[in-house]
Structures are given as C-alpha cells and as structure tokens.
N, C-alpha and C positions, 0 to 999 in steps of 0.2 A: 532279645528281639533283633539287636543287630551288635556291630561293630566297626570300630576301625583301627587304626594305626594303635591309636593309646588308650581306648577305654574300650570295656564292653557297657552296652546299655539293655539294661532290663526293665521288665516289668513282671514286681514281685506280690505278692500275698500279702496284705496286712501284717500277718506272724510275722514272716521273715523279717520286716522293720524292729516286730517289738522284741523278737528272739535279740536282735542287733543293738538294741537300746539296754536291753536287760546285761547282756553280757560287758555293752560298754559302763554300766552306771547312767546312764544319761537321764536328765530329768525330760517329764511330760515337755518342757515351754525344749529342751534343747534337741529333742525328737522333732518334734514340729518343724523348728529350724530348720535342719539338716535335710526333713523331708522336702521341705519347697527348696529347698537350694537343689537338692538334685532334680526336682520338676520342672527347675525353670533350665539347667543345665541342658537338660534331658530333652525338653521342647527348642532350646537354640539350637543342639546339634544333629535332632533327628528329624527337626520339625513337625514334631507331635508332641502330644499329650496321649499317657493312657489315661484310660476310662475313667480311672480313679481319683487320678490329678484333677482333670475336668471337671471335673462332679465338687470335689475340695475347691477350686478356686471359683467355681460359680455360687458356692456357701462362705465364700471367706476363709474358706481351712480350718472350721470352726469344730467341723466333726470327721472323726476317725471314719474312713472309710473300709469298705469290708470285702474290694475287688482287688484292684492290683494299681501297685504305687510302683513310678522311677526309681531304680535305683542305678548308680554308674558303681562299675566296680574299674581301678584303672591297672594298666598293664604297667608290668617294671622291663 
C-alpha cells in the first residue's frame, strides 16, 4: 500500500499471515498477537486501517478474517 524510509506497509490475505505463522511455529493466541500489533502499528503510521483490521476490532479480533490484514515488512 505504501512506504517509507524504514518499513513497507501492506495489506495482505489471510493466507499470507497463516503461511507466516505456519512457517514460523507460532501458536493461534501468538498469531493473534503479532496480527494486532502490526494493525495498531499500521493504523499510527499510515493512519488507516484495512478493511480487515476494522472489521477484527469492531468484533474484538475474536474472528479470523477472510480480506486483508496489516502487515509491516521493515527495511535493513
């Protein structure tokens, strides 16, 4: 979606998060986690939310969404 200096910020697919969870080992509760830390990340530095985050925090983040979630990937 966009960029800056140090990070790119996207909004990715469901999959892409569980492909990234699967590879890392991560449990359901430490997916969860890491997803809202980068939605809250992702909403202070672009000042949005996608579709999919909105939708999660207007339910609590209680359900896996099926559009597109934040993710920050950062620059070295």
């Amino acid at each position: 979606m966009t960029q800056d200096e140090t990070a790119y910020y996207l909004a990715v697919r469901s999959h892409v998060w569980e492909e990234f969870a699967d590879r890392m080992d991560l449990t359901d509760d430490e997916l969860t986690r890491l997803k809202t830390l980068h939605a809250e990340q992702f909403a202070a530095s672009v000042g949005e939310t996608t579709s999919d985050d909105k939708a999660a925090s207007d339910r609590g983040a209680s359900e896996e969404g099926t559009d597109e979630t934040a993710m920050i990937l950062t620059k070295e």
